[in-house]
N, C-alpha and C positions, 0 to 999 in steps of 0.2 A: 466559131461564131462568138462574135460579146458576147457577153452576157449581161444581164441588166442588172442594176444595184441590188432589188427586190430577190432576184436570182441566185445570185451572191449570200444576200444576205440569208436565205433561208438555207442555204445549203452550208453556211457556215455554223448554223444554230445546229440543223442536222449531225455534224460533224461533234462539235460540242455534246450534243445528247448522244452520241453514240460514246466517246468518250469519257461521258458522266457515268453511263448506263455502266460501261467497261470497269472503271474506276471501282463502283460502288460492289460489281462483281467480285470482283478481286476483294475487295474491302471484305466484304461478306464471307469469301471462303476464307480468307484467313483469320480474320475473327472467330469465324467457326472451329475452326482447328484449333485455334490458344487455348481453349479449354482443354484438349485434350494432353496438352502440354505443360499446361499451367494450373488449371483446374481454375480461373477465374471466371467470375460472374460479375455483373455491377447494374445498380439500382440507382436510380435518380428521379427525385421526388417534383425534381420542375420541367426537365425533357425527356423522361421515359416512358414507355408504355408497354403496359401489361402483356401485349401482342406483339412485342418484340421478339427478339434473340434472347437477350440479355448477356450476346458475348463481347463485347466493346462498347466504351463509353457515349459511342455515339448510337447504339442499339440496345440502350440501358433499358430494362424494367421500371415498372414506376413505382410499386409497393414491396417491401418485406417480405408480406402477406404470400404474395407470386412467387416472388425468388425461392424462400425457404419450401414451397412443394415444388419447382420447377428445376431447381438445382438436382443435377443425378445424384446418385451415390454414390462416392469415389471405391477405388478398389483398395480391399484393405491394406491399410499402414498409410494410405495416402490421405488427402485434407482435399475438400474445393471449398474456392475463398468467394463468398459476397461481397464486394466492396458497396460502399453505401457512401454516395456524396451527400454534400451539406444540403441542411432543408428540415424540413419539420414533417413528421412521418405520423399523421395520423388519421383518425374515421375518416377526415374528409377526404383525405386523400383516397379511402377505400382501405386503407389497412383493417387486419380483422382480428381484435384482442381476445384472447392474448395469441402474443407468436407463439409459435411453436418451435423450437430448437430441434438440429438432428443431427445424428451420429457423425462426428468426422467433416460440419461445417462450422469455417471460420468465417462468422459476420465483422467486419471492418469499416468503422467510421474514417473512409480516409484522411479529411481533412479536422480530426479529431472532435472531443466532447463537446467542443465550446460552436461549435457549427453542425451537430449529426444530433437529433432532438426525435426521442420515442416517446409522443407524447396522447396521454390514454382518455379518455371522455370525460376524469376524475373517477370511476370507480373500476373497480373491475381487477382484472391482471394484465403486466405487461406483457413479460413474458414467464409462461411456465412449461418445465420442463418434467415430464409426468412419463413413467412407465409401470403399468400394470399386470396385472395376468389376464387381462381382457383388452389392452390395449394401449395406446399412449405411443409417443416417440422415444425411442431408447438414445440416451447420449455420453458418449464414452470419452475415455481422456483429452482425445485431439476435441470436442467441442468448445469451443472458445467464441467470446464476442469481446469485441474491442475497441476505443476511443467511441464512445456512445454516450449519451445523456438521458436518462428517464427519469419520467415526471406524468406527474396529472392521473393519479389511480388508486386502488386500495392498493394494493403491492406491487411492487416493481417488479419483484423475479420472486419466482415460487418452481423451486426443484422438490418432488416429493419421487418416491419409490414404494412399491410393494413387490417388487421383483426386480434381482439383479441389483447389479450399482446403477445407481445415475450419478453421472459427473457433470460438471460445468465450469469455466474456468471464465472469470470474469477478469478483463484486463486495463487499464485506461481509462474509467469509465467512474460516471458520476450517477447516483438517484437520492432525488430530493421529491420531500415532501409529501411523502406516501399517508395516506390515510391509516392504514394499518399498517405496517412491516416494508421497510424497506427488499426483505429478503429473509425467505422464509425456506426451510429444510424440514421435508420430511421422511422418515424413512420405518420399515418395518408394516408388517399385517400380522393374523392370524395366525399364517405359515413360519413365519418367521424368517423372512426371504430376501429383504427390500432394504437396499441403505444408500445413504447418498456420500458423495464425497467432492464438496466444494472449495473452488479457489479463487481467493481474490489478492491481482496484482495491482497496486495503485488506485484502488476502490475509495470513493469517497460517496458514502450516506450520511446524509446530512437534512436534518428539519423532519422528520419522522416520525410517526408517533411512538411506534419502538423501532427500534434501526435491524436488529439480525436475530432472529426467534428458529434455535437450530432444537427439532427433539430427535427422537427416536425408540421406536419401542419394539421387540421383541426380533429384534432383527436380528440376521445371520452373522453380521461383522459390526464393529463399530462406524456409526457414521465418523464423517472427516470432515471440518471446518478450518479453513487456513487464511489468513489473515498477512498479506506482506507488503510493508510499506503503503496500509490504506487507512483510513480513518472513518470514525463514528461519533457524529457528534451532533447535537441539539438536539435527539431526541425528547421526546415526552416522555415518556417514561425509560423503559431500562435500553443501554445500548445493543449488549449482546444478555440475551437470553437462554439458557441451554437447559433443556429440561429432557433426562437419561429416562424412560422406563423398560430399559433392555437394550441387551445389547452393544454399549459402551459408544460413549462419545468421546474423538479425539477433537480437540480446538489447541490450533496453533496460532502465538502473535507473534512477527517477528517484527520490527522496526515500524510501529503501527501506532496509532494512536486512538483512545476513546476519552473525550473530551465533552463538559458542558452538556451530560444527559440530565433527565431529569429527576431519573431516579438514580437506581445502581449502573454503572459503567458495564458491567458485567458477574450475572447474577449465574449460576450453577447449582442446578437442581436434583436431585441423585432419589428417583420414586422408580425403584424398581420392586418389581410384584414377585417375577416366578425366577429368572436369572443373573444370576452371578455373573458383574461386571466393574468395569473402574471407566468412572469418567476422569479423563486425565485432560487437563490444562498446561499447555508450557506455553510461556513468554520470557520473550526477550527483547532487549535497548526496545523497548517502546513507555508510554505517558499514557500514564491513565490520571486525568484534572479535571479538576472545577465540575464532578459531578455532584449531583444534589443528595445523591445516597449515599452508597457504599464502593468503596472503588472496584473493590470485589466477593461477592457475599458467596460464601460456597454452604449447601444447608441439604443434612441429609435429609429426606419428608416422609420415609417408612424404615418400617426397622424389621429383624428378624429374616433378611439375605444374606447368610454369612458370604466369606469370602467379595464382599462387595464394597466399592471404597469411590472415595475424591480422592484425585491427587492433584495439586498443582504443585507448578515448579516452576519458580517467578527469578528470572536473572537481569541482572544489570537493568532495572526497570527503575523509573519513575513516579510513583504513584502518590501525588500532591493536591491537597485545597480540595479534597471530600469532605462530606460530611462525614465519612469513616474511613480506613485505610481496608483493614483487609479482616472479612469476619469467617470464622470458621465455627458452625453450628452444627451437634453431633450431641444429643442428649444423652448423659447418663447413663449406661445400661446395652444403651443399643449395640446391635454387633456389626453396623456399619461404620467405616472411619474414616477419618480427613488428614487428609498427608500435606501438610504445607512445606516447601522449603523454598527458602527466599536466601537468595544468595547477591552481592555486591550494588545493593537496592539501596532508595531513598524511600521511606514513609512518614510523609507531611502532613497531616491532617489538623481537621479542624476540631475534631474530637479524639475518640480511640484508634490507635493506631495500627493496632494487630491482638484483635481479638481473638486469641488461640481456641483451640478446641477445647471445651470444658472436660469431656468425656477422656483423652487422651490428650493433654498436653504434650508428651514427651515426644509426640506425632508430627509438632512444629519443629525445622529447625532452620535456626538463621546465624547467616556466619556475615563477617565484612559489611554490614548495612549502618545506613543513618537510620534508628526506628527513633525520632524525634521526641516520644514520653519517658524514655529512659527504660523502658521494660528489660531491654537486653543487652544495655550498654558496658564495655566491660568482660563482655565473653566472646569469643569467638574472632573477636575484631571488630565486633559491633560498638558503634558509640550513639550520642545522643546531640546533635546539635543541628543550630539554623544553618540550610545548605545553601544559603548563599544564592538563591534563584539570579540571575538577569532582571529579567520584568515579568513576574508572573500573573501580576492584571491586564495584559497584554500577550497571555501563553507563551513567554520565554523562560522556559524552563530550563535554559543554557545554566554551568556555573557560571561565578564570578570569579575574576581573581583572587586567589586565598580561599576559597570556600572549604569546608572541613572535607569537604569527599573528593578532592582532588589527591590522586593518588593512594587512595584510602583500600581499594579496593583486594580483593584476593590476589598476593603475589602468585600463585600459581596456573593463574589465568593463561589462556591462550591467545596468542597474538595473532591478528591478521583480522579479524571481525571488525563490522562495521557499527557504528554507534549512530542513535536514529537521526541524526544531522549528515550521514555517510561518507563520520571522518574514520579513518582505521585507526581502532585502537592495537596500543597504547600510544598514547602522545606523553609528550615532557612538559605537563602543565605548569609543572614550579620552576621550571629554566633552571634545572642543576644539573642539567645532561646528560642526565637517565630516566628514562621512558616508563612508568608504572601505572598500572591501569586504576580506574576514578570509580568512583559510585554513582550508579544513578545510570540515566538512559542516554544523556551526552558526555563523553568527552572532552573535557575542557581543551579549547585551542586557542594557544597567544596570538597566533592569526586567525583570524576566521573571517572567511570571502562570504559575501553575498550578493549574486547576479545571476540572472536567469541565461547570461550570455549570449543574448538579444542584441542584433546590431541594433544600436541608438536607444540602446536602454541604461541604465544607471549602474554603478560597479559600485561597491562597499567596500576595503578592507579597515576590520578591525585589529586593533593593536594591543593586547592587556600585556600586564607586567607592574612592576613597583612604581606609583605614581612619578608622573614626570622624567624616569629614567629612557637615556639614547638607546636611539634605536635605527639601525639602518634597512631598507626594504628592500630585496635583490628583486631582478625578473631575469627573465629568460625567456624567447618566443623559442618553446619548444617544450613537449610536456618533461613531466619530472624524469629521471634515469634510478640508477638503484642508488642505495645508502653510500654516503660514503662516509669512513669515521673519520671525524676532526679533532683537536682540542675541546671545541667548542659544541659538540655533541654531532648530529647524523646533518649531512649535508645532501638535500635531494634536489638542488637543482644542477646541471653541466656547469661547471666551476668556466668553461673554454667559451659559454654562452654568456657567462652572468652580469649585469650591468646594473650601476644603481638606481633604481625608481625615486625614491625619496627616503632624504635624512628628518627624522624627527621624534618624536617619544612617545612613552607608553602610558596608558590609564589603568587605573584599577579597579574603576566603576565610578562611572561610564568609563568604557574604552575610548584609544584615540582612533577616529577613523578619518582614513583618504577615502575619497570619492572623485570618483572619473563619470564621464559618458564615454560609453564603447562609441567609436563613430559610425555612424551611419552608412558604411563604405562596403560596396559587396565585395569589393578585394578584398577583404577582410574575412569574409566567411570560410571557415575549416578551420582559420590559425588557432592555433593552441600555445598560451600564456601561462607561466608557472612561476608561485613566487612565494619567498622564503626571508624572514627578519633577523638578523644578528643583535639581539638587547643586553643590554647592560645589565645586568641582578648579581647581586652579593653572594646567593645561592649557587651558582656557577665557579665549579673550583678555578677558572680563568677569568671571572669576573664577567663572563661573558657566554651566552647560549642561544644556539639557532634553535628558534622556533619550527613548531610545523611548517611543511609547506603546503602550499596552495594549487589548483591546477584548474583552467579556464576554458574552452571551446568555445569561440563566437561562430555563432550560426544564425542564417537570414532571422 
């Protein structure tokens, strides 16, 4: 028999909901299952809800808040990951400050800092990660949060311990404008039991009243503060803060920057009461500028703990345009002491440049450095002169052509390290075609690229060398291969790829620069660009030396 349109028509709808109903079955068990495959979870602050799954983006949670108690916990050695899409994450949303962090979860801003926003009522914490002898969440190595933005509280993050380590490992991630502390560490009790050990990768606190306030007191190990390729800058007062009263504190910088604080860039405090310990500082290729104190003030504040010390150990560092370079404070008498040693450094100041230890002098020692007052020019390799910044009213603290610390550095340096622009040293700064390591935090490069490698964003290369002298620019779509020797010094791009970019010459300050737009072309995304100058300099036993080379990724 016909059927009628009406007829038709609903049994086609029927057919359709059963199909939808099927679909969404399906969808759901396997969603369910990826967790247990994947360990993934994911949050979504404009289509999720708390009464979800929270196992597929289309079954996303709505809060932080949710996920971090709703998340299992994985089986040891393994991680589950929160993804967190873009959106603004706070009370209104129902978030409930501060987060709590736990053992063995990775939080993930996927579409990174500039769009995943933890943002706090202005007071308060954002996230703190607390373990006690009564209680708290405990957070071990694998805890990690990453591409995240915080803002709007007293403190961004607050790790403290009185039992066990707490760890935390921040990645990608930005907090501005904290009322009190961007990020604060505590660690130690009564027992003596409690330490924390924090890491930050590509961390930027910035507009803060203090930016990183690390203590610890009477704790079982030293606390741990690491610092890699992140930066600290405009605080109010001091950047990094570390006040020892037991226990020992380690603070690591490696290719990092503190910049335009208001007071000390980094103050180090050593008041210990009952135990013998060393606060120890090591940095390296990082800037420490344009703060309003001291670049680095290390000051014992009780005395009569023998066996108790500062140490820092400051290498291939920049520390420029302070009120002071580097103060070591240890009174007379006392039987704590200050180990300074600065090795293949610049110290620029606007005053004193390396106030030694009164108490122990012989306790400083500096080999290979620019110390800019002349204190220790003359020994060791050290000399005294202008180093030749870029623009340092503009924080380019690059050298210049010719600057006195190109090449200056300890011949017995090791090679293959990254210098805080992450070019590997050594390079051949003065085009004589041998490669010897520089002072200071960058490596001078006769090329140097500047591009985010953004389709349709803008390409820099710059060109130094003896004013007005030829210069030819190779490329190669293909990254660099290993060394090859020339006449003409190391040759790193495919000699069988290479093809001319452009003929024309060098500056000495201002550099000569080409500028391109990458094109806007998604065939273009992956290709990898690599490229290398042949300059004319009278320093070159051929009259002639390849520069560094360069290497480019375009990506959407």
């Amino acid at each position: 028999m016909k059927k009628s349109a009406t007829e038709r028509a609903a049994r086609r709808a029927h057919t359709e909901r059963r199909m939808w109903c099927l679909a969404r079955t399906l969808g759901v068990v396997f969603a369910s299952a990826a967790p247990a495959l994947a360990g993934d979870w994911y949050v979504d602050a404009s289509s999720g809800d708390d009464l979800n799954g929270g196992t597929h983006p289309r079954d996303a949670w709505k809060t932080i808040t949710h996920a971090l108690a709703a998340t299992p916990t994985p089986p040891a050695g393994e991680t589950q990951t929160i993804h967190v899409a873009p959106g603004t994450y706070d009370q209104a949303l129902g978030e409930v400050f501060p987060l709590q962090p736990r053992d063995a979860l990775v939080v993930v801003g996927d579409a990174g800092l500039t769009e995943t926003v933890i943002a706090g009522p202005g007071s308060g914490t954002l996230v703190s990660a607390f373990v006690g002898h009564f209680g708290g969440f405990y957070t071990g190595p694998l805890t990690v949060w990453r591409g995240l933005r915080f803002e709007g509280a007293d403190y961004g993050v607050s790790v403290q311990s009185s039992s066990s380590v707490q760890y935390l490992r921040l990645e990608h991630c930005r907090i501005l404008g904290m009322n009190v502390a961007g990020l604060t560490t505590s660690g130690g009790c009564s027992w003596g039991c409690g330490t924390t050990d924090v890491a930050l990768l590509d961390v930027e606190i910035k507009d803060c009243v203090e930016g990183l306030l690390v203590s610890n007191a009477a704790a079982s190990a030293p606390a741990k503060l690491e610092l890699v390729e992140s930066r600290v800058v405009g605080s109010f007062g001091d950047g990094i803060r570390v006040l020892d009263e037991g226990g020992g504190i380690e603070v690591t910088l490696v290719r990092s920057q503190l910049a335009a604080n208001g007071n000390d860039a980094l103050a180090v405090l050593h008041d210990v009461q009952v135990t013998s310990n060393v606060t120890h500082v090591a940095i390296a290729d990082s800037l420490i500028a344009f703060n309003a104190g001291k670049g680095i003030r290390a000051e014992l504040v009780r005395d009569n703990i023998t066996n108790s010390a500062i140490q820092l150990d400051i290498v291939r560092t920049t520390i420029a345009d302070n009120h002071d370079g580097i103060e070591a404070f240890a009174p007379t008498g006392w039987s704590p002491d200050i180990f300074v040693t600065l090795r293949d450094g610049i110290v620029f100041s606007y005053f004193d440049d390396l106030n030694e230890n009164p108490a122990h002098p012989a306790f400083t020692t500096v080999a290979y450095c620019d110390i800019a007052d002349g204190d220790f020019a003359g020994t060791n390799g050290n000399f005294a002169a202008n180093p030749l910044f870029v623009d340092p009213s503009n924080f380019d603290y690059r050298l210049r052509w010719a600057s006195p610390c190109i090449e200056a550095g300890d011949p017995a340096g090791v090679a293959g390290g990254l210098d805080l622009a992450g070019s590997v040293r050594p390079i051949d700064g003065d085009l004589d075609t041998q490669e010897r390591f520089d002072v200071g935090a960058f490596e001078f490069a006769p090329l140097f690229l500047q591009s985010t490698g953004e389709l349709g964003s803008p390409l820099a290369l710059e060109l130094w060398g003896p004013q007005g002298n030829a210069t030819t620019v190779y490329f190669a779509r293909k990254p660099l291969v290993a060394p090859q020797t020339t006449p003409f010094g190391e040759l790193d791009l495919d000699p069988a790829f290479m093809s001319v970019f452009r003929v024309t010459t060098v500056g000495s300050g201002p550099p000569k620069t080409i500028k391109r737009t990458i094109p806007n072309d998604p065939a273009f995304a992956g290709l990898v660009f690599s490229f290398q100058a042949l300059t004319t300099c009278a320093a070159a036993p051929l009259g002639q030396a390849y520069t560094n080379a360069v290497e480019l990724t375009l990506v959407p």
